[in-house]
VOGU-3710 file (C-alpha; in Angstrom, 3 decimals, decimal comma):
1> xxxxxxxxxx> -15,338/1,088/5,754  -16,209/2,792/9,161  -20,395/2,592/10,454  -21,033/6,040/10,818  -24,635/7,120/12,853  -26,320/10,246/11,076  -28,752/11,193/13,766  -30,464/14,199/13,076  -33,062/16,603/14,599  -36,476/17,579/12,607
11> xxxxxxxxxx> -37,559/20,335/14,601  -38,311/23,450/12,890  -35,663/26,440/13,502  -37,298/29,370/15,273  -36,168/31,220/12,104  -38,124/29,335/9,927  -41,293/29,619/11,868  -41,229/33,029/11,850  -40,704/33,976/8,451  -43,585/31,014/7,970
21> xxxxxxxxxx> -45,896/33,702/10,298  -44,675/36,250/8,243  -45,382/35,230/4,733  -48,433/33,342/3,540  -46,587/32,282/-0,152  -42,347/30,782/0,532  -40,130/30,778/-1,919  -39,485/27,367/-0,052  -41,904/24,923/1,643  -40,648/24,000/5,576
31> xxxxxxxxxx> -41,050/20,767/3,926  -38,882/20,988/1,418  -36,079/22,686/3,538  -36,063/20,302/5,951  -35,160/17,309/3,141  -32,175/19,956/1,763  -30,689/20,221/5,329  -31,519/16,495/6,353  -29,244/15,853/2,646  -26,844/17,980/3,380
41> xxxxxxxxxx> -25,957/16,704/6,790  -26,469/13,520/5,591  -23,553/13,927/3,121  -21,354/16,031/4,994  -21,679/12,849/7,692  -20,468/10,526/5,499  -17,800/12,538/3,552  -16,082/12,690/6,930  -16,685/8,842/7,767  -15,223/7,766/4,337
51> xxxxxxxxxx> -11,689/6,228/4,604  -9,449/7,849/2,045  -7,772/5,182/-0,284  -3,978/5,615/-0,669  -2,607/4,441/-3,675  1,043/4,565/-3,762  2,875/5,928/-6,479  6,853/5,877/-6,738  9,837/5,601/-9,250  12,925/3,425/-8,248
61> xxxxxxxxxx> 15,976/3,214/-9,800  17,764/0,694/-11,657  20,859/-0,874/-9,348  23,926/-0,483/-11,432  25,310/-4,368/-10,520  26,576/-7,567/-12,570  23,861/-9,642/-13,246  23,244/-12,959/-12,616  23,686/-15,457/-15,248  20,650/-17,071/-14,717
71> xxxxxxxxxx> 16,531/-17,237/-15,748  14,749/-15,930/-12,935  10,788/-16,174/-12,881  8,754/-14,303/-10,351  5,548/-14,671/-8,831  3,407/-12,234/-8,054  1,177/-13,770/-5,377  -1,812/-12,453/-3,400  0,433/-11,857/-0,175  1,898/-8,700/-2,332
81> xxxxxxxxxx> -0,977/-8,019/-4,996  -3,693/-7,346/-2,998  -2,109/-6,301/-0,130  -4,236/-3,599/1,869  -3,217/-1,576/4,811  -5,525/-0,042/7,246  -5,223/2,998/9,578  -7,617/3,344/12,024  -8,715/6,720/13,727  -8,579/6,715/17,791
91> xxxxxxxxxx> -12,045/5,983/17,731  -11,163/2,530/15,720  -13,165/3,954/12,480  -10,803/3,195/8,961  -9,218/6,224/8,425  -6,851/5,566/5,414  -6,514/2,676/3,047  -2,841/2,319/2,073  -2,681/-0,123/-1,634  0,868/-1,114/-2,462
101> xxxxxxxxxx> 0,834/-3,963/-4,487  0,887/-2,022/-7,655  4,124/-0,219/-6,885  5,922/-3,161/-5,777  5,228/-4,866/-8,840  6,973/-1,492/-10,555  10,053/-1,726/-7,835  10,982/-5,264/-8,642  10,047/-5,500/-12,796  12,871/-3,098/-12,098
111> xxxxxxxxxx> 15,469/-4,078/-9,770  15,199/-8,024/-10,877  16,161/-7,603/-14,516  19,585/-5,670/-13,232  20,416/-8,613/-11,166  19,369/-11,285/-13,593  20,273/-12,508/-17,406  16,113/-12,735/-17,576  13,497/-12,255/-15,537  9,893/-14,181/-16,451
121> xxxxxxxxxx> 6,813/-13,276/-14,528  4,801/-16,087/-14,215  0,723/-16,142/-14,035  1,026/-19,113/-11,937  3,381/-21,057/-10,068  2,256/-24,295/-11,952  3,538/-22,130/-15,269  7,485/-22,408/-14,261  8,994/-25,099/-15,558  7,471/-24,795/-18,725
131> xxxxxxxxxx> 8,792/-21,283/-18,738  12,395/-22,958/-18,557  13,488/-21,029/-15,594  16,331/-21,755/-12,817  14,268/-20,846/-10,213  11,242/-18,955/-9,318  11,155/-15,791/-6,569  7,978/-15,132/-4,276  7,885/-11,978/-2,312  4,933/-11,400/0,100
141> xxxxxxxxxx> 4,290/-8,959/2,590  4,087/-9,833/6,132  3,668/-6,680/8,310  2,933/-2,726/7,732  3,492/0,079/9,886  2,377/3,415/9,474  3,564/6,170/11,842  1,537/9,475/11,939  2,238/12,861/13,495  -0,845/13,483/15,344
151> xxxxxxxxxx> -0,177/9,905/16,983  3,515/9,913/17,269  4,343/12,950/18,233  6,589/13,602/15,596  7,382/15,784/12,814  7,488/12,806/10,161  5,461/9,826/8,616  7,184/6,743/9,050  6,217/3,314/7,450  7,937/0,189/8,446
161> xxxxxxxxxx> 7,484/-3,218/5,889  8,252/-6,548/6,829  8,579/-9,283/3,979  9,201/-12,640/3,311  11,381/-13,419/0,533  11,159/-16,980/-1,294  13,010/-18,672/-4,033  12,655/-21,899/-4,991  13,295/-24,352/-7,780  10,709/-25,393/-10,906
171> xxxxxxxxxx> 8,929/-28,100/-8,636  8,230/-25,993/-5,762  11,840/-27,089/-4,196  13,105/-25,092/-1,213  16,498/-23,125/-2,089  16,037/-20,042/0,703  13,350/-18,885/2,554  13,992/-15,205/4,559  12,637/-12,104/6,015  13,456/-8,256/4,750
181> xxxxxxxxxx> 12,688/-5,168/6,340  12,381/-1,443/5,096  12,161/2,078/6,802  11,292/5,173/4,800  10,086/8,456/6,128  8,929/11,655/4,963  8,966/14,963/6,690  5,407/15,763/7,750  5,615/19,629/7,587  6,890/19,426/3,525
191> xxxxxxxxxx> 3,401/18,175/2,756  0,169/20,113/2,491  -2,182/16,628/2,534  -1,686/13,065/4,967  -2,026/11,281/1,789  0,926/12,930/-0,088  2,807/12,191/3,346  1,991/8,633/3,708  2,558/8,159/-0,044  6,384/9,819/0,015
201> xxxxxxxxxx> 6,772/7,629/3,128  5,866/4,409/1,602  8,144/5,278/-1,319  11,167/6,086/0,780  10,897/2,133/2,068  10,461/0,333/-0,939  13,458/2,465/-2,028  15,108/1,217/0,815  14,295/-2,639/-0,031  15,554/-2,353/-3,325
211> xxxxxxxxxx> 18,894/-1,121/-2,011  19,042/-3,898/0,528  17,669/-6,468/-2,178  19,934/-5,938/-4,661  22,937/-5,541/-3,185  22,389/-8,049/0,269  20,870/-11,161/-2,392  23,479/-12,957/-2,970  25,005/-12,642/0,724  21,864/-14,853/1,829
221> xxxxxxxxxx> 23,528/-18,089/3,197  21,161/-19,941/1,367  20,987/-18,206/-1,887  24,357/-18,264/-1,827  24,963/-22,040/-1,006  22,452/-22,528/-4,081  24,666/-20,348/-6,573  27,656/-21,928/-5,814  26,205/-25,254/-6,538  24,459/-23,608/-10,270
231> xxx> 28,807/-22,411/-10,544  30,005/-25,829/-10,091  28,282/-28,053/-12,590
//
């Protein structure tokens, strides 16, 4: 969160020191009025130094492809979990707090089971083999981009996602290793609120992943090295 500085003034508005000439008995002490205005500056300081916490929220559809005839377990690791973006203002305070690991989780319990015979999610990585698996998948997000109007000049908000994608076999093994990216937008003037913007934007790109996921995964040259050699014995 941003350090905001509350500085405020205690001298006594000419107003106030009138009526106080005027009127022996106040409804309100000076005292007392000065506390309500110091809290109320106070607060209205801080509501506007408070980064507002995005957490996106999104439906993605299920991709209509063969599956796989394989077990596939997936690991949700802290690189996608946790993951936190932050926006800063132009003065460098936080200005919005963009949480995505949630959704993700949603996008790919999804799109995995269309691709695969099974999908397992594992609590640990340690927990595969026992799981009897063929091999385990780590996403993790490398890089987050948030475009916004004021700043790009634009009529949209743009985020930009940059993963890694891992699979490897029960011991840790490496089958393929590469990197995904994914563009969604959303039209800045269709929303009354930045957060309903940013949120619609974030959606838009995980849509877009789980097109290029689902369809692109087996035209890896690794992955696909590794299922021919599952094919063949």
């Amino acid at each position: 969160m941003s350090n905001c500085t509350v500085s405020v003034n205690h001298a006594v508005p000419a107003a106030v020191q009138a009526q106080r000439g005027r009127s022996a008995k106040p409804v309100i002490s000076l005292r007392q009025l000065q506390q309500l205005l110091v809290s109320l500056m106070v607060l209205l300081t801080l509501a506007s130094c408070a980064a507002r916490t995005i957490n996106v929220e999104g439906s993605y559809p299920r991709p209509n492809i063969p599956a796989i005839p394989l077990v596939l377990g997936v690991y949700y690791g802290e690189g996608l979990t946790d993951f936190m973006y932050t926006e800063l203002s132009d003065r460098g305070e936080e200005e919005y707090l963009v949480a995505s690991g949630d959704t993700h989780q949603e996008l790919f319990n999804t799109v995995l089971p269309a691709m695969f015979e099974r999908v397992v999610v594992l609590d640990s990585l340690e927990a595969a083999a026992a799981q009897g698996v063929d091999a385990v998948f780590i996403p993790r997000i490398n890089e987050f981009q948030l475009g916004m109007p004021q700043k790009t000049r634009l009529d949209s908000y743009e985020v930009w996602v940059r993963y890694n994608m891992r699979l490897t076999g029960t011991d840790g093994s490496y089958i393929a290793d590469w990197v995904m990216t994914a563009y969604g937008k959303a039209t800045a003037s269709s929303f009354s609120t930045a957060e309903r913007g940013i949120n619609d934007a974030a959606v838009a790109a995980l849509r877009d992943l789980a097109s290029n996921f689902s369809l692109g995964f087996t035209a890896v040259p690794d992955v696909n090295d590794w299922l021919q050699r599952r094919s063949s014995q």
